[in-house]
C-alpha positions in Angstrom: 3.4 -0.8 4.6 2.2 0.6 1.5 -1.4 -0.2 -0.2 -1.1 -2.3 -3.0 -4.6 -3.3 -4.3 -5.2 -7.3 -4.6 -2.6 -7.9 -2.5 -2.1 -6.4 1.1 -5.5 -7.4 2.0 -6.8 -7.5 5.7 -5.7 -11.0 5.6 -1.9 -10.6 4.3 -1.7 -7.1 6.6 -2.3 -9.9 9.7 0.1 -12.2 8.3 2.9 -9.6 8.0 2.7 -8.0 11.3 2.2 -11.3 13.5 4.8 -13.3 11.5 7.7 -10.8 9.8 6.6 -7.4 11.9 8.8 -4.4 12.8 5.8 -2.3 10.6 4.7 0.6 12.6 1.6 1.0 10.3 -0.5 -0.8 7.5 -2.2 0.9 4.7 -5.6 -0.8 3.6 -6.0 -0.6 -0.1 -8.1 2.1 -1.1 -11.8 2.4 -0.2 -14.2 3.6 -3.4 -17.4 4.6 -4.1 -19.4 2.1 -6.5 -22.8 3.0 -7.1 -22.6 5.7 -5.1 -22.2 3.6 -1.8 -18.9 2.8 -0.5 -18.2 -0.7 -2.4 -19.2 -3.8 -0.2 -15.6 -5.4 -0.6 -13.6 -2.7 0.4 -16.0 -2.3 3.5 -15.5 -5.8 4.6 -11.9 -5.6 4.1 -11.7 -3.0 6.9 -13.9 -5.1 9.5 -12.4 -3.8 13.1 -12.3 -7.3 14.1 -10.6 -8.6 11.0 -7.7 -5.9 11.7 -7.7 -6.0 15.6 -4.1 -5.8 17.2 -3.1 -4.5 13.4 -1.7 -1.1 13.4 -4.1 -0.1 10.7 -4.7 3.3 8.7 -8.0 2.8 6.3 -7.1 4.5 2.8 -9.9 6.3 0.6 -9.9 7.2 -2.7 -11.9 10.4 -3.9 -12.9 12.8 -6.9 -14.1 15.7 -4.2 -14.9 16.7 -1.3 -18.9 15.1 -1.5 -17.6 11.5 -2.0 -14.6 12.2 0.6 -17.4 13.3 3.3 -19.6 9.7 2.3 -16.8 7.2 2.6 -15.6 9.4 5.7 -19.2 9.0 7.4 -18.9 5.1 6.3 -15.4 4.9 7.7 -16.3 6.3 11.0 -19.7 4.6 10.9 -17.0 1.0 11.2 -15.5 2.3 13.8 -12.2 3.9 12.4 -11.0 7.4 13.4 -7.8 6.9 11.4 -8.4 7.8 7.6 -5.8 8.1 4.2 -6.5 10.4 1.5 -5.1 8.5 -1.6 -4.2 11.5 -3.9 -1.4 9.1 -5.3 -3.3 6.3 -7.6 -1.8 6.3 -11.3 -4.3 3.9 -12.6 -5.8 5.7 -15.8 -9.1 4.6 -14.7 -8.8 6.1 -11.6 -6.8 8.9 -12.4 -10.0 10.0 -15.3 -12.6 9.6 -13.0 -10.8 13.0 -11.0 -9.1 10.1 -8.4 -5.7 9.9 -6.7 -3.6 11.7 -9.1 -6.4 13.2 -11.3 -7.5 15.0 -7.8 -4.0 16.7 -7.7 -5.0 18.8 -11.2 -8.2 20.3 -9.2 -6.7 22.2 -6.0 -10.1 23.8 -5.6 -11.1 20.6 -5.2 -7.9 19.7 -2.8 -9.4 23.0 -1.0 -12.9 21.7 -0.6 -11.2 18.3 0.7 -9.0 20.3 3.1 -12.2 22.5 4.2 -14.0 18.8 5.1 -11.2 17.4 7.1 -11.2 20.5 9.2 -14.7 19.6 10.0 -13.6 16.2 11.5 -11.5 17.1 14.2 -12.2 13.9 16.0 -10.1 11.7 12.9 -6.8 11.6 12.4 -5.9 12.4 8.9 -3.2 11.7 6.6 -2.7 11.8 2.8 -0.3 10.1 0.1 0.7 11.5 -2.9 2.8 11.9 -6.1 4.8 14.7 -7.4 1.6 15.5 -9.9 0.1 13.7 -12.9 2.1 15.0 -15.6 3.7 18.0 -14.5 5.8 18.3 -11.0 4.1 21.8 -10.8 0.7 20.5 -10.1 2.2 19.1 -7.1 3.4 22.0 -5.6 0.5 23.6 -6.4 -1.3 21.9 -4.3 1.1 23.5 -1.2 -1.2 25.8 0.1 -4.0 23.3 0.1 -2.2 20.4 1.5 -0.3 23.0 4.5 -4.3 23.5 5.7 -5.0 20.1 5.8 -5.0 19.3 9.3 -2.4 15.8 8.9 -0.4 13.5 11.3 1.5 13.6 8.1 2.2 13.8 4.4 3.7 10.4 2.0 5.2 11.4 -0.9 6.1 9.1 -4.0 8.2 11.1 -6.4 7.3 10.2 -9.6 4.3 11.5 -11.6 1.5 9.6 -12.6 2.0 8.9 -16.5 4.8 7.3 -15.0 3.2 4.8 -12.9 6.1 2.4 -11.7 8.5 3.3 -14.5 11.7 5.0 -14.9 13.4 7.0 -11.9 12.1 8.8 -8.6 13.1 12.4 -8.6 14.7 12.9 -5.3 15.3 16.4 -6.4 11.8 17.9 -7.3 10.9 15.6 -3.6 13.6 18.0 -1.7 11.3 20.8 -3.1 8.4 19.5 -2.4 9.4 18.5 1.3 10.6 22.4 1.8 7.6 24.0 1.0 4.8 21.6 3.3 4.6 22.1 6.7 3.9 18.7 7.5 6.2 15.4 8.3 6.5 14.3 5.6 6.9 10.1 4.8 9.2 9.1 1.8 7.6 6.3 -0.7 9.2 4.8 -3.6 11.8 2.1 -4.9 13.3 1.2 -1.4 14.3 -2.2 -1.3 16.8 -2.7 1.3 18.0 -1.7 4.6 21.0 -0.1 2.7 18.6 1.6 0.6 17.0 3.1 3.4 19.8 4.4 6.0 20.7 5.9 2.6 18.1 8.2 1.8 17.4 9.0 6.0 21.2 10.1 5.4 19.9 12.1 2.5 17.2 13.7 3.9 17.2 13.4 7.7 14.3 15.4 8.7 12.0 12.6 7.1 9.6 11.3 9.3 9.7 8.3 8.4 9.3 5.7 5.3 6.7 3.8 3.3 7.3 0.6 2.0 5.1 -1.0 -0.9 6.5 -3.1 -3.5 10.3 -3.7 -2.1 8.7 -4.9 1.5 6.2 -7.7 -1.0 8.9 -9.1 -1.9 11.2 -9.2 0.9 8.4 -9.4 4.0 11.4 -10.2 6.1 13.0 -7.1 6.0 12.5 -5.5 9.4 12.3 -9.2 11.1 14.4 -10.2 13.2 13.9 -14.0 11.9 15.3 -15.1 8.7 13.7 -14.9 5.3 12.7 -18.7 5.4 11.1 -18.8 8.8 8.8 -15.2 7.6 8.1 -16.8 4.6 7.2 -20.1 5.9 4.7 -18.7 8.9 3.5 -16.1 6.1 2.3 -19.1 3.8 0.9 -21.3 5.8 -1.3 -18.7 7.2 -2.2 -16.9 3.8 -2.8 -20.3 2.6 -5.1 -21.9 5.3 -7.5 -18.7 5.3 -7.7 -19.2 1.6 -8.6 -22.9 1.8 -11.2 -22.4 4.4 -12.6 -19.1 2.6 -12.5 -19.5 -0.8 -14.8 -22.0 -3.2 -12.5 -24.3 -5.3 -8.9 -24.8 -6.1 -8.9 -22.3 -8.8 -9.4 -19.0 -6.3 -7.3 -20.8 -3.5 -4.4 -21.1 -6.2 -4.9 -17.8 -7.7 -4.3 -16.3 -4.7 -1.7 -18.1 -3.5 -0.2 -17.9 -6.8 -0.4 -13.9 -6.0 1.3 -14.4 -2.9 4.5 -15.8 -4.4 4.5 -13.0 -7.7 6.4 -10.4 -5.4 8.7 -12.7 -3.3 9.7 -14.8 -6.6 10.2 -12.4 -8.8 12.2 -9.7 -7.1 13.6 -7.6 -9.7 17.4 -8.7 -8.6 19.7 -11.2 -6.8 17.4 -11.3 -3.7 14.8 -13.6 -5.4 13.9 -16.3 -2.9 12.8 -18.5 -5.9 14.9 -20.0 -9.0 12.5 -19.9 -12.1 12.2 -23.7 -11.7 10.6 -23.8 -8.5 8.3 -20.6 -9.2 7.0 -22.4 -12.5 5.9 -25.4 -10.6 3.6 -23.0 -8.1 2.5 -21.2 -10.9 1.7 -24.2 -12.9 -0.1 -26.2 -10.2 -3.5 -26.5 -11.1 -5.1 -28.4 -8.3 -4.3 -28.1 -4.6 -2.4 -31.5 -4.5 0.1 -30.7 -7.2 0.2 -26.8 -5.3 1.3 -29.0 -2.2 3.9 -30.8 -4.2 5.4 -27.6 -5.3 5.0 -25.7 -2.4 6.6 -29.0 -0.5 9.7 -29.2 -2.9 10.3 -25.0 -2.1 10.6 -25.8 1.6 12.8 -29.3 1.2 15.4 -27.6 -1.0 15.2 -24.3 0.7 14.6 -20.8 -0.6 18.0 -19.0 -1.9 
């Protein structure tokens, strides 16, 4: 499962894998420096014992190879030998602060990362990225720094960063990028069904594997063996009670609840589990009684 920030918390990660499963590994959200300390959220997020019997990689996000070493040291100081180098993040204020894609402009910097992963032989390093921020060329660039990284493997999401989440993946610049590393390399982007997938593996069967982000939000049931409306049903009511007994007032319990439907609801085609009717009153509710009400009618008339 891929990192998606605000929503694949430590709390949803637990929900997945004990109620949907058949997820070989979960992706924290990125950790960050704030202040020049690894940021206090993030850190908590990654508790061991919020995550035990998760199969958990913890993701960092860096400009160079001095703020990679800190959040490394902090990493390993919680007990993780299991780190992500996020070289993928197309958020402009990431990506102009030299992070996740703006890293993949530097490869002396990529170098210098490389160079400090080496020194960590006791971790077990992998890294996601893009085909480059603007320019496919800035990802293979970065070839002969990447092939000295010393990684169980490499993602790859083939789109640049300008792009975001817009327009097409570019299978054919990924074929050329998967030729020239020497590592596994993991596929990442736009797969939303088991179709989708034994299509690509057909496509390129020397994958190692793939990486699921937004396509796996809104169907959580797609590697379950239980149906859609059992997953989702275990997947609330555990998302919901931590929020109730966590969170201070109706208004942060219902925002993130009202997160945890966005995906599932609004699936981008005829596998929606929501009609607009039903997903307005969630997203309408405004107290935790009228959320129950909604939530209440969803089960009683059953999800499509």
């Amino acid at each position: 499962m891929a990192p998606m920030q605000g929503y694949t918390d430590c709390v949803y990660r637990r929900a997945h894998c004990e109620c949907a499963g058949g997820v070989d590994e979960y992706y924290t959200p990125f950790v960050r420096l704030e202040g020049g300390a690894p940021r206090q959220k993030d850190m908590r997020d990654i508790m061991p014992e919020r995550n035990a019997g998760v199969p958990t990689a913890v993701q960092v996000i860096a400009r160079d190879a001095d703020e990679f070493a800190r959040l490394c040291d902090a990493v390993q100081a919680a007990g993780w030998s299991r780190i992500d180098l996020n070289l993928g993040c197309p958020f402009p204020m990431q990506v102009r602060a030299g992070r996740g894609c703006g890293l993949m402009i530097h490869p002396d910097r990529v170098t210098a990362v490389a160079d400090e992963m080496r020194r960590r032989p006791e971790v077990l390093f992998s890294a996601k990225m893009r085909l480059g921020q603007d320019d496919t060329a800035q990802g293979m660039a970065l070839v002969p720094a990447l092939n000295e990284m010393p990684l169980l493997h490499l993602t790859v999401h083939p789109r640049l960063g300008i792009q975001q989440y817009k327009g097409t993946v570019d299978r054919g610049a990924f074929a050329g990028l998967m030729q020239a590393l020497r590592h596994p390399v993991v596929y990442n982007g736009d797969l939303l069904s088991r179709d989708g997938i034994e299509t690509l593996l057909a496509e390129f069967p020397n994958l190692k594997g793939v990486m699921l982000g937004r396509g796996l939000l809104a169907r959580p049931w797609l590697f379950s063996e239980a149906g859609r409306s059992e997953v989702l049903r275990a997947m609330h009511r555990q998302v919901y009670l931590h929020a109730c007994q966590t969170l201070c007032g109706d208004a942060q319990v219902l925002a993130r609840m009202h997160a945890f439907w966005e995906y599932a609801a609004t699936s981008p085609d005829e596998d929606a589990v929501l009609d607009r009717k039903q997903l307005k009153a969630l997203l309408k509710s405004r107290d935790r009684r009228r959320y129950d009400e909604a939530v209440a009618a969803v089960w009683r008339n059953g999800i499509r």
